[in-house]
BAMIVEX-45144 format. One record per residue (C-alpha): residue in one letter; x, y, z; residue number from 1. Coordinates in steps of 0.02 Angstrom, whole numbers, plus 50000, padded with zeros to 5 digits. Layout:
! BAMIVEX-45144
  type     px     py     pz  seq
     A      X      Y      Z  NUM
...
//
This chain:
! BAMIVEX-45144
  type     px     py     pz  seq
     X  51627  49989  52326    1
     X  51548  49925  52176    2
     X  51645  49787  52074    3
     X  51575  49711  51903    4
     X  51594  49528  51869    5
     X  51541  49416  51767    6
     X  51438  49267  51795    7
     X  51567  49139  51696    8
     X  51681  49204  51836    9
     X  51597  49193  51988   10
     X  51594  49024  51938   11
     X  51742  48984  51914   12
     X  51818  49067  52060   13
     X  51713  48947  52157   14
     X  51734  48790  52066   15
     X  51950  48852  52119   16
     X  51902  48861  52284   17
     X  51821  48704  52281   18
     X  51655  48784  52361   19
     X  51523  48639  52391   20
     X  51402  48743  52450   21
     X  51355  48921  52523   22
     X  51276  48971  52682   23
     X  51219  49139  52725   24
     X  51289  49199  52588   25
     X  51164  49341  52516   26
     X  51226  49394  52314   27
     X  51152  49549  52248   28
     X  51176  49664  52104   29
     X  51101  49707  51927   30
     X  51142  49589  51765   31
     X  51194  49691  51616   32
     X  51195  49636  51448   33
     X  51302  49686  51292   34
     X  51249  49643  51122   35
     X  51358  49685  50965   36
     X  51239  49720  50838   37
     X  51391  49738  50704   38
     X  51422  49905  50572   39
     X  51252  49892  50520   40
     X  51141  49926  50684   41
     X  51014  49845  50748   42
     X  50918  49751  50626   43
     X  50826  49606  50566   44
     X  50964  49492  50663   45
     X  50927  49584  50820   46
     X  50817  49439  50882   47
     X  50948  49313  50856   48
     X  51085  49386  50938   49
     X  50973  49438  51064   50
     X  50916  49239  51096   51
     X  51087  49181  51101   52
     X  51146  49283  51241   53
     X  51015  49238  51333   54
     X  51059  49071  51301   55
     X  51237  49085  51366   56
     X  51167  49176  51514   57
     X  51047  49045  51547   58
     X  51193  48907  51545   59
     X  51308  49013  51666   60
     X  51162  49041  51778   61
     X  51123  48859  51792   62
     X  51308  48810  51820   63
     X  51306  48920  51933   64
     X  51150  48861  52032   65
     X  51251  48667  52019   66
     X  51398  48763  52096   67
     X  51296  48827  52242   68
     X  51236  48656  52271   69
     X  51038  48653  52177   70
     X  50998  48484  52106   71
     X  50991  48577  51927   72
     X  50984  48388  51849   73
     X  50840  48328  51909   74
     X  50755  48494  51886   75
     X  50813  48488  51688   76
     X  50679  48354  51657   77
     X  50526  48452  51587   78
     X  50396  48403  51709   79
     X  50505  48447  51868   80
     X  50567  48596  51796   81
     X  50398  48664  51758   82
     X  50347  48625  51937   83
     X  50502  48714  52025   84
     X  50469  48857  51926   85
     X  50283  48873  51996   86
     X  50296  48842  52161   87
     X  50500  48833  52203   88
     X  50545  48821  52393   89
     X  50549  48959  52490   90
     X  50744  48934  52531   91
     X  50813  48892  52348   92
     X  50679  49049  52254   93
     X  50837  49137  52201   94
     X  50907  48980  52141   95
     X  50758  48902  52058   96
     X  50730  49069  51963   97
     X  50902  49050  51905   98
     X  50865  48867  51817   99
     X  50703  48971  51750  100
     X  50804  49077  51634  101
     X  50823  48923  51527  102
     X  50633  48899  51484  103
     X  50619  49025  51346  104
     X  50738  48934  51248  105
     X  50649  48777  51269  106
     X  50492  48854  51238  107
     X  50571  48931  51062  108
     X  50639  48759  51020  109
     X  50476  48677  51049  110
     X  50375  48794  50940  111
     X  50509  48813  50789  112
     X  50487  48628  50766  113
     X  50310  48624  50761  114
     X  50270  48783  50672  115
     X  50150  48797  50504  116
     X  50156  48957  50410  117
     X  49991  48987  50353  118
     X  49897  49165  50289  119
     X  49734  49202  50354  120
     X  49612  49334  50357  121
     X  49549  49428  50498  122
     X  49406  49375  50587  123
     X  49361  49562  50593  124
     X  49362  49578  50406  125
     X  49172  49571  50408  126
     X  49105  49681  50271  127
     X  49154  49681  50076  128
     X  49177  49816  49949  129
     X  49052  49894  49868  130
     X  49051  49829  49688  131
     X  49037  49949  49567  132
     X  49044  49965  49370  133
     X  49098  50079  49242  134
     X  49032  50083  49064  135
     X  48855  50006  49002  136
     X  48849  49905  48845  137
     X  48722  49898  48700  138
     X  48625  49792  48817  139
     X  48635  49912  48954  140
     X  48582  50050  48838  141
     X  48765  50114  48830  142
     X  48899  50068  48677  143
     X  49023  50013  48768  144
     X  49100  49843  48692  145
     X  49161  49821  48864  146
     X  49094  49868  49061  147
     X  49236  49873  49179  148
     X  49207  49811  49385  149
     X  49299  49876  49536  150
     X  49280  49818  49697  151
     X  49216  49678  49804  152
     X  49357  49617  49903  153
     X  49335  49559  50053  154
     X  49512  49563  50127  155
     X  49669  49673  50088  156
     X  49759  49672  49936  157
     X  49802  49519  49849  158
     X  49763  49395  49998  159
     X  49777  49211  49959  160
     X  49654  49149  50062  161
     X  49506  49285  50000  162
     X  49567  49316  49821  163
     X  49519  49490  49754  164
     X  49352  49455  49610  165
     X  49419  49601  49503  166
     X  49596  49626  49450  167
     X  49648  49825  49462  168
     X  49624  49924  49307  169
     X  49720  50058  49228  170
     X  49629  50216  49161  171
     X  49766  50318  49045  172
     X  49758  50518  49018  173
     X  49714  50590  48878  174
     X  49694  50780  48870  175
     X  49582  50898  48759  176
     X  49725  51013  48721  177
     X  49912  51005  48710  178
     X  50005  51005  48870  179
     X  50183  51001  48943  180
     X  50232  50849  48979  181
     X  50407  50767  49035  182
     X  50505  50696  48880  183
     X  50511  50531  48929  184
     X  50317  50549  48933  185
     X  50276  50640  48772  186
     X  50372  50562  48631  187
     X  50240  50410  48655  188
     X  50122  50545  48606  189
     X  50184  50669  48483  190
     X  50098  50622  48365  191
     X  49919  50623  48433  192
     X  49969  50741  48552  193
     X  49830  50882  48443  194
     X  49701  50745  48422  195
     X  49595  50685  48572  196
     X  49498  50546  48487  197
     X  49684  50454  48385  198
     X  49754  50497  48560  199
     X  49626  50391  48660  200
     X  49635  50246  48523  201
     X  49831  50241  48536  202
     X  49795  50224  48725  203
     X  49693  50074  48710  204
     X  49736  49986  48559  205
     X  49919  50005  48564  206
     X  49953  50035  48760  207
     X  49843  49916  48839  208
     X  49734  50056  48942  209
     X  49574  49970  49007  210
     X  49490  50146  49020  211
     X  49532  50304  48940  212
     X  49512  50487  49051  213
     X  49464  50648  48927  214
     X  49533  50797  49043  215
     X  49446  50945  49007  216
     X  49585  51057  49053  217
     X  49534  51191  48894  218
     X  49395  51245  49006  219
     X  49497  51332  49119  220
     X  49465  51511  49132  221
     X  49642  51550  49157  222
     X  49687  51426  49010  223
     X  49558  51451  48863  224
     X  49420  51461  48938  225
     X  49327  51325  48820  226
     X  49118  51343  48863  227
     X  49053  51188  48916  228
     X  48929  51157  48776  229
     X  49102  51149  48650  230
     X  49210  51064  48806  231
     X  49090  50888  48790  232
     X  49120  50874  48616  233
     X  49267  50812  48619  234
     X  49197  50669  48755  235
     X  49077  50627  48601  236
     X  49231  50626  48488  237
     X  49320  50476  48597  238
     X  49181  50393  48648  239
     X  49150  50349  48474  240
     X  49354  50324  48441  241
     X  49325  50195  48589  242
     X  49246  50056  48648  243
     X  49314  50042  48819  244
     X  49221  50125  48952  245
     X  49278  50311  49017  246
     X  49317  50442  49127  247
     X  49288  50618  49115  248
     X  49381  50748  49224  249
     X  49363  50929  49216  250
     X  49520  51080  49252  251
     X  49514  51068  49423  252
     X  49439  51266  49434  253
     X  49303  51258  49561  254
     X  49192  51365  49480  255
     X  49181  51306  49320  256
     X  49212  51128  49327  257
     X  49038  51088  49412  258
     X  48970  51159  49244  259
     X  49088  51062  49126  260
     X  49041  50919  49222  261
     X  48866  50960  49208  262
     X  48850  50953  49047  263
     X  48970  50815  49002  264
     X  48868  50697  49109  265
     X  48737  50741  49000  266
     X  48829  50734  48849  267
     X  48867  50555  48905  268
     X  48703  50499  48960  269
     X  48698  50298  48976  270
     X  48863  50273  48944  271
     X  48885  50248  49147  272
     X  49072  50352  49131  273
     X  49158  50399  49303  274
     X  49147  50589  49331  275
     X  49302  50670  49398  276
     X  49277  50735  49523  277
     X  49172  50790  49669  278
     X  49246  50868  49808  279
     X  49207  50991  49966  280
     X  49294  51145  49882  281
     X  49174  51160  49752  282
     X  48989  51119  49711  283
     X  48998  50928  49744  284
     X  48794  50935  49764  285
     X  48790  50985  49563  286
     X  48913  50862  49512  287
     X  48826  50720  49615  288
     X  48650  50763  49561  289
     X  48713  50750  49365  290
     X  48798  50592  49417  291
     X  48625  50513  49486  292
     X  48518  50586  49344  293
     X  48640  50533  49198  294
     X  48667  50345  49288  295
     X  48862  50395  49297  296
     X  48992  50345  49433  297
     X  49031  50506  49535  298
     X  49218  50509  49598  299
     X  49245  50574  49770  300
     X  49406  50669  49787  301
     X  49493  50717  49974  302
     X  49653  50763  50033  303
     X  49742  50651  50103  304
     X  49612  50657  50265  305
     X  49519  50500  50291  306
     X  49349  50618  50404  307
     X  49344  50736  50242  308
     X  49325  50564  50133  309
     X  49199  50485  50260  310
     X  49101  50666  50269  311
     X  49084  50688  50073  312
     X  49016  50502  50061  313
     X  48910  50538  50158  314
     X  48838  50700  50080  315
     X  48838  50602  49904  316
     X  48736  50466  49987  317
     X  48631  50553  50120  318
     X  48600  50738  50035  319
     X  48621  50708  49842  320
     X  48534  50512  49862  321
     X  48686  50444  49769  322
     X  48677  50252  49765  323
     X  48818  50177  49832  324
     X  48846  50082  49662  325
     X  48896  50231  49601  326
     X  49045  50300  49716  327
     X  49222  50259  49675  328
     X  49349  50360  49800  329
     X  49508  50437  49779  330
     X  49572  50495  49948  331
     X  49721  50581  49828  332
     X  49903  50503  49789  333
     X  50057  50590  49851  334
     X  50207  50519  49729  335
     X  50354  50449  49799  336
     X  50476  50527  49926  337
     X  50325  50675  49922  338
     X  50213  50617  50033  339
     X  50186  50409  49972  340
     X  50201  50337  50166  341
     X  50057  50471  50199  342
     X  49927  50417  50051  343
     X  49984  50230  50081  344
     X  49942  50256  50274  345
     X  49771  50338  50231  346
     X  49729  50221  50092  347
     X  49749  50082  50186  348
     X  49675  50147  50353  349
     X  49510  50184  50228  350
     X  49538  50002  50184  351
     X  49535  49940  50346  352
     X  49396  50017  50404  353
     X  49293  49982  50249  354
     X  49328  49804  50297  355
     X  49275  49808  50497  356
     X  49113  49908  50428  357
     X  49121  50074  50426  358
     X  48987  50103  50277  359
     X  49056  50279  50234  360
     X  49201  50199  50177  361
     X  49160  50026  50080  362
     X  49196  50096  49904  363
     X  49349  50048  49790  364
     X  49478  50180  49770  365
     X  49568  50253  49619  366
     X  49748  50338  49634  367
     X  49811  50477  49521  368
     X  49975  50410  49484  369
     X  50028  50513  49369  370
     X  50063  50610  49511  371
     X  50238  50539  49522  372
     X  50267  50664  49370  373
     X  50250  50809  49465  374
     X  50415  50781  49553  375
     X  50564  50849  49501  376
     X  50665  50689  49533  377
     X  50550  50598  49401  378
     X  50578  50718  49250  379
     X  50749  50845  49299  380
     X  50892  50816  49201  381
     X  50988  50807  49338  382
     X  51014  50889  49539  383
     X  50972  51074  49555  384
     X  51136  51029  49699  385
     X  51282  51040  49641  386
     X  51332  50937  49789  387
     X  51224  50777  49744  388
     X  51264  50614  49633  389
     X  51189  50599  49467  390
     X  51014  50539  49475  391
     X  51032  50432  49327  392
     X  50935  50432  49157  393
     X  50784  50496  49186  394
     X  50692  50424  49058  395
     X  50716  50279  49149  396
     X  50682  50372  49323  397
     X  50515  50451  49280  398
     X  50431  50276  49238  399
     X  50503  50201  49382  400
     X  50444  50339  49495  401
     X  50291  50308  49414  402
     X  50287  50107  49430  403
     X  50333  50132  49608  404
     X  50198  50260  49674  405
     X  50070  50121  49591  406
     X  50131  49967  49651  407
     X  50152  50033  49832  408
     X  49967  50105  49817  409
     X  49911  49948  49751  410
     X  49960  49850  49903  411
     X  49845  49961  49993  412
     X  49718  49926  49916  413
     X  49670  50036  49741  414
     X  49552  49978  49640  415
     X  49589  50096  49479  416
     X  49761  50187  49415  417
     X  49752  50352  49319  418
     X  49926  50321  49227  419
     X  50020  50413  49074  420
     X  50190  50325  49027  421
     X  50149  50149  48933  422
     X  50311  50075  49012  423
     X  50246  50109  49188  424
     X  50050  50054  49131  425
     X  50149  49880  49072  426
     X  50220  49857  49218  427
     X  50106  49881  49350  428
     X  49975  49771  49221  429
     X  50117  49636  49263  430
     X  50123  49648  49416  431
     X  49956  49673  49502  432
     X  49905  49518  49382  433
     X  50040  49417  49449  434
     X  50001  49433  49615  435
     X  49840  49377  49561  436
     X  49887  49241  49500  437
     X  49804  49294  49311  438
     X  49955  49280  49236  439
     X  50120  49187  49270  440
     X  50260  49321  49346  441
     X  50438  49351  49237  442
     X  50581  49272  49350  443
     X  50733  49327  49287  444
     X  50897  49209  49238  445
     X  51012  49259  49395  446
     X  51131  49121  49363  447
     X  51235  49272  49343  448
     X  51177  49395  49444  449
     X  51352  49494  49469  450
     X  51344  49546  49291  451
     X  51157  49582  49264  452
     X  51110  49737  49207  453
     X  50950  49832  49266  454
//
């Protein structure tokens, strides 16, 4: 028959009998322990709980050892207890291993009280990120009033012991034709909404942007269809609105976006602009070459799969003789609750490896955050459920869907955010700079904290 008891009492049934000591006596059987983690589950206070049980087990277990007769006092000093738990006597194993149970929590006592917190680096952090700059002044043969400089970390993201050399930059959308956009987004832009060149100057002058992006989404041949040679003039148009450096992305149709690119490189020659993008669906060799014979930044674009973003480095490097100068990445951003965990995972894998030396990865990395506006949660009214709460105001929602997908990217290491809503551009400005230390962070009053509003 099997019979549970517990230690507390075993001991006290021999402590009634007045048992001095036991001979022969051979006690078996398996300790269980219950732990009450409360209505919330198993959680951060797991650890706690979990020590102080062991605790109280470790107490029974050495009154029980005193009521079987061990000398537990003299083994309680720290130099004979460390020696009976070593090498305990044959006869008293059980017993000494008993007393034992009690060295964790002296152990954890010892180190608490001695115990620095201090940040540092890993050792295997051996290689740095490529350095690599956007724009080319007057002096550079370019007109830029401004060059912008990604890269060079040697660490993860906003380490205090290997401080980043560039803060992250913000590149904000503009587009050569109207488009749908989400309210929230497009009354900021009504009114330049039909006019590239005013559009990228609101953008900079009244917005913040450090770079401006011309999409070149005309050229579509299911949109309009614009020719390339008509396409680039609107790059000329903002470049001279401008004097921050640029981007220039095409439609995203693989056949026709290797000759927009083409030709805008061209049309931007010495301006060092990043070209967006080069990818293995489409004729990355074409967009490279332009890249390297205009002196541009080529922007290598994967899906979410770090071997596709190692494999078209290397093709830009190896096959098209890119220099690695001239290679930003953007291993693609999925927006939050689409797909975020994945592109933070990737990004920061990429990051990782970058660091320990892998030299098809040691490029900064630019995230698409607007992005987050492609879910419905971010511009929708409300629930297509009937069933589910009200998802608040959403033009509130959509910037902070926005702000979110950023920040969370940033802490994997992005060099350079493609943004569209000025509230979300402010506030990821804020806090990337912070972190930095550039700039001193907001702490809010929360003397009253029950009544604040958000």
């Amino acid at each position: 028959m099997t019979e549970k008891i517990t230690l507390s009492d075993l001991n006290k049934t021999l402590s009634e009998m007045n048992v001095q000591t036991l001979e022969g006596v051979k006690i078996e059987g398996d300790v269980e322990i219950e732990i009450d983690a409360g209505a919330g589950g198993i959680g951060p206070l797991f650890a706690y709980y979990f020590g102080q049980e062991a605790a109280k087990i470790a107490m029974q277990l050495i009154n029980f050892a005193k009521a079987v007769g061990y000398p537990v006092e003299t083994l309680l000093q720290p130099v004979a207890l460390a020696q009976a738990v070593a090498a305990p006597p044959k006869e008293l194993a059980g017993a000494a291993a008993a007393v034992a149970a009690a060295v964790p929590a002296w152990k954890v006592a010892g180190a608490i009280s001695t115990a620095k917190f201090a940040v540092g680096t890993d050792k295997t952090w051996k290689t740095p990120i490529q350095e690599v700059t956007i724009g080319a002044t007057a002096a550079e043969g370019g007109s830029r009033g401004s060059v912008v400089k990604l890269g060079g970390e040697k660490a993860m993201a906003f380490f205090p012991d290997s401080l980043m050399p560039h803060a992250p930059k913000i590149t904000m959308d503009v587009f050569d034709m109207p488009i749908g956009m989400a309210k929230a987004v497009k009354m900021h832009y009504e009114d330049v909404i039909n006019d590239p060149a005013e559009w990228a100057k609101k953008a900079v002058n009244k917005f913040g942007a450090d770079l401006v992006t011309v999409h070149l989404i005309s050229t579509d041949p299911l949109v309009k269809d614009t020719p390339a040679n008509e396409a680039v003039k609107v790059v000329e148009d903002v470049l001279q609105a401008v004097k921050v450096p640029i981007c220039i992305g095409g439609s995203g149709n693989p056949e026709k976006d290797p000759i927009v690119l083409s030709k805008a490189a061209e049309a931007a020659q010495g301006e060092r602009v990043l070209i967006a993008s080069a990818n293995l669906n489409m004729d990355w060799e074409k967009i490279g070459k332009a890249c390297k014979d205009n002196g541009h930044v080529c922007l290598s674009w994967t899906q979410l799969e770090i071997n596709s973003q190692k494999e078209l480095n290397r093709k830009l490097m190896k096959v098209v003789g890119l220099p690695r100068e001239s290679i930003v990445m953007d291993p693609t951003t999925a927006a939050l609750a689409y797909g975020l965990d994945f592109a933070y995972t990737n990004m920061e894998r990429i990051r990782l490896g970058a660091l320990r030396g892998d030299d098809e990865l040691t490029f900064p990395m630019s995230s698409g955050t607007t992005n987050a506006w492609g879910v419905r949660e971010a511009w929708m009214v409300r629930s297509p459920n009937k069933q589910d709460s009200d998802w608040g105001d959403r033009m509130l929602r959509g910037p902070v869907w926005e702000i979110l997908t950023g920040f969370t990217l940033a802490m994997a290491g992005v060099d350079i955010f493609m943004m569209m809503h000025p509230l979300a551009v402010a506030y990821v400005h804020e806090i990337t700079q912070s972190l930095m230390g550039l700039i001193d962070a907001k702490t809010p009053d929360t003397s009253s904290w029950i009544k604040m509003g958000v």
